[in-house]
C-alpha positions in Angstrom: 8.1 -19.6 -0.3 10.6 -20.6 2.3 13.7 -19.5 3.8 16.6 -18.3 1.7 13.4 -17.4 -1.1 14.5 -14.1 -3.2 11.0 -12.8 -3.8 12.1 -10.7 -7.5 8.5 -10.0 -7.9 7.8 -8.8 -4.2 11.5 -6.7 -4.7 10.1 -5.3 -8.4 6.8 -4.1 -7.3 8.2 -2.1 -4.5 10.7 -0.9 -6.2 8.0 0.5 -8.8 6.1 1.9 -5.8 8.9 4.2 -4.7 9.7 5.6 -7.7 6.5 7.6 -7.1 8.1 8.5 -3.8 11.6 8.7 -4.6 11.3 12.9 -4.0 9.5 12.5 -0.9 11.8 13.8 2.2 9.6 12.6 4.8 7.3 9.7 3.6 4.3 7.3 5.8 4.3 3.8 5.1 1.2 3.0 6.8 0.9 -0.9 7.8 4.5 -1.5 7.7 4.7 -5.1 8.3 8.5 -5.7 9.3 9.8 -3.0 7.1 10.7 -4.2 3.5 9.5 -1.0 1.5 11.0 1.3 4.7 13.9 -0.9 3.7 14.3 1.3 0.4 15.3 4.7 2.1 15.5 4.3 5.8 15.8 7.9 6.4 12.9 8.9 4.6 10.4 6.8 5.8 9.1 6.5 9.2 6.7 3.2 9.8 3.0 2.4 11.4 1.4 -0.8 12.4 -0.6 -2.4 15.2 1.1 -5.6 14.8 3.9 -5.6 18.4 5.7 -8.1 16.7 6.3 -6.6 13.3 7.4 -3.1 15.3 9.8 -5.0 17.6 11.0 -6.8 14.2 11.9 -2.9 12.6 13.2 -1.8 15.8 16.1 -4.6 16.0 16.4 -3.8 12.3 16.5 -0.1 13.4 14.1 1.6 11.4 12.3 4.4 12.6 8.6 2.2 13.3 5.7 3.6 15.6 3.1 1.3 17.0 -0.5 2.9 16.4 -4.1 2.7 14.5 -4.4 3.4 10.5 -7.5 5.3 12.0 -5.9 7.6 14.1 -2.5 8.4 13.3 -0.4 10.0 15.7 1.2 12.5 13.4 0.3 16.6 13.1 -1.3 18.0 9.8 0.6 18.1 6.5 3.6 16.5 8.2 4.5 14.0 5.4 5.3 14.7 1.5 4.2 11.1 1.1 2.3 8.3 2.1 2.8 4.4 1.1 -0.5 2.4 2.2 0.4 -1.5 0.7 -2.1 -3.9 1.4 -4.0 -2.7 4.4 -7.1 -1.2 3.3 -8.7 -4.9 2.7 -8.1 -5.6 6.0 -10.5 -2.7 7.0 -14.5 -2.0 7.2 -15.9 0.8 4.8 -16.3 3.4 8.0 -12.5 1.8 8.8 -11.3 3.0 5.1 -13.0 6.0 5.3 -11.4 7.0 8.2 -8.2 6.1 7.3 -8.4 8.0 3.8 -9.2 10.8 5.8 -6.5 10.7 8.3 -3.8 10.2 5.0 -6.0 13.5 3.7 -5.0 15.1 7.2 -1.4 13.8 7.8 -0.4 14.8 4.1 0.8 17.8 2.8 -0.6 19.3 -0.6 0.9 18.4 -3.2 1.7 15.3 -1.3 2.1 11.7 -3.6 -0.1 8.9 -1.8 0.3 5.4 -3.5 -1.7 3.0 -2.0 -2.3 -1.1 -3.4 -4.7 -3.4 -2.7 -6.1 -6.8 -4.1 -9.4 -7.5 -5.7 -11.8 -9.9 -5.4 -10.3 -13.0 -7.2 -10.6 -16.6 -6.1 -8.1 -16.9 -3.3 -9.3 -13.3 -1.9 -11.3 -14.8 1.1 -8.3 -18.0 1.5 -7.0 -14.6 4.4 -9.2 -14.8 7.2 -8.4 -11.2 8.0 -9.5 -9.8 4.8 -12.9 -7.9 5.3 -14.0 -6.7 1.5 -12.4 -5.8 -1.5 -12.4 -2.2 -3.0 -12.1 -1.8 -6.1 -10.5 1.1 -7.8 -13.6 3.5 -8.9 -14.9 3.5 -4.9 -11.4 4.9 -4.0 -11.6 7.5 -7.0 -14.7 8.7 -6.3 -14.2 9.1 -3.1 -10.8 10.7 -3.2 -10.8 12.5 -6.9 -14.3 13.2 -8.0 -16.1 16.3 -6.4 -19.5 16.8 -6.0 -21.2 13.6 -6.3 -22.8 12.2 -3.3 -20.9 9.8 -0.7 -22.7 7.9 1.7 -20.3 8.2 4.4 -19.0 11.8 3.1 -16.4 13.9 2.1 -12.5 12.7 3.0 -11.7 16.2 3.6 -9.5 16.3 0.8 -9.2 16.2 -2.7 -6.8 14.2 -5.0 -5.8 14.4 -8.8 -5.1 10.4 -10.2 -2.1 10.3 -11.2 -1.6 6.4 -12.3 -3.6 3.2 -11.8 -1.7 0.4 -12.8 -2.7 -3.3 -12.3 -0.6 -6.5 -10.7 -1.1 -10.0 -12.1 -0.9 -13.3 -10.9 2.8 -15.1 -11.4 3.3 -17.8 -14.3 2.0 -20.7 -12.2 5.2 -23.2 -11.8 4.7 -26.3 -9.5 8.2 -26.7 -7.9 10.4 -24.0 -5.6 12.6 -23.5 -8.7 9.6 -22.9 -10.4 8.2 -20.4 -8.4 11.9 -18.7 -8.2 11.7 -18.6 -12.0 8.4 -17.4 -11.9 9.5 -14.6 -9.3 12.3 -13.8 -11.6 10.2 -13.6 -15.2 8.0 -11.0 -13.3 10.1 -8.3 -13.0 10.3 -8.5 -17.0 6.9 -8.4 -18.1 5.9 -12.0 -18.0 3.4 -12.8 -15.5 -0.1 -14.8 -15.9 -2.9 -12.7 -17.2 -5.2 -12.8 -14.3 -5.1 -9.5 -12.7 -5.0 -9.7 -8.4 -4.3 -6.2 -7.4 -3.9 -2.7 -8.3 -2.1 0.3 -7.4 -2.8 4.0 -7.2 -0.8 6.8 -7.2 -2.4 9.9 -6.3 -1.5 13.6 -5.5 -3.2 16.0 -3.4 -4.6 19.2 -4.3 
C-alpha cells in the first residue's frame, strides 16, 4: 500500500478481534508478525513467531515477543485466558494445524476465548508462496466443537463451544492509492465488495 498508508480496514478488523479478548488478562497472539494486534494492549499480550526479524522488530518496539514454534509453545498448561491465532494456520500442513490446535487446547485455560482467522480458497489464495492449504471453517469445528465423530488425525485434547463465525470480504476495488485509502476507509462501515476472503472464529473452551 506504501509508506505513510493508514490501513482503516487492517485497524477495524483487529479492533473487532479484541473485543472478544478485551477481558483477557494474559492473552497469546500466536504468529505475531511485528506486533500490530499486541499493539492494542501491550500488557496483556505476550507475542510468538519464528520469524527473527519480526521478534527483533517487537523488541525495539518493546513488546513482550518470544521467538518459538506454533507447534510447540513454550508456555505451561492453562497459562493464558486467551489466544489470538491471525493468519497462520494456512501457512501450516494438516498434522502442523493439528498440532498447533492442540498446543492452544493445552496452553489455554477453560473457559479461555481463542479467536483465530484465516483465508479461504479464493483466486489470489496460492499468489503467497508460503500458503500450504486452506481450511475452511467446518474442518476447524469439527475438530474443535463436535464430539464424538471420527477424526483422522484425533482428538485435540480439548473441547470448545462456537461462539461466533463471522466472515471478511474483499475491499471495493479502487484503481489508484486514494482509491484504495477510500476503499480502506468505507470498510470499517459496512461497505466492502461481496466476495468473501476470510473468516474468523471465536471460540471458548469447555
Amino acid at each position: 500500500m506504501g509508506i505513510g498508508f493508514k490501513n482503516y480496514q487492517q485497524e477495524y478488523l483487529l479492533k473487532r478481534e479484541f473485543f472478544y479478548l478485551k477481558d483477557c488478562k494474559k492473552i497469546l497472539d500466536i504468529g505475531c508478525g511485528e506486533g500490530e494486534f499486541m499493539r492494542l494492549s501491550p500488557k496483556n499480550i505476550i507475542g510468538i513467531d519464528s520469524n527473527k526479524k519480526s521478534i527483533q522488530i517487537c523488541r525495539k518496539n518493546k513488546l513482550n515477543v518470544v521467538l518459538g514454534e506454533a507447534t510447540k509453545l513454550p508456555f505451561a498448561n492453562n497459562f493464558f485466558d486467551g489466544v489470538h491465532c491471525c493468519h497462520v494456520i494456512e501457512h501450516m500442513y494438516p498434522s502442523q494445524a493439528h498440532k498447533m490446535l492442540s498446543e492452544v487446547s493445552r496452553v489455554l485455560k477453560k473457559n479461555g476465548i481463542f479467536l483465530l482467522s484465516t483465508p479461504i480458497l479464493w483466486h489470489g489464495f496460492y499468489n503467497d508462496f508460503t500458503h500450504i492449504k486452506p481450511y475452511n471453517p467446518e474442518s476447524l469445528i469439527r475438530y474443535l466443537c463436535v464430539e464424538g465423530k471420527e477424526k483422522t488425525l484425533g482428538e485435540v485434547g480439548g473441547r470448545f463451544e462456537l461462539l461466533d463465525l463471522y466472515w471478511r470480504y474483499r475491499p471495493v476495488p479502487m484503481p489508484t492509492k486514494a482509491g484504495r485509502i477510500i476503499s480502506s476507509f468505507l470498510y470499517q462501515y459496512g461497505l466492502h465488495g461481496l466476495r468473501r476472503d476470510a473468516y474468523t472464529l471465536v471460540l471458548r473452551k469447555s
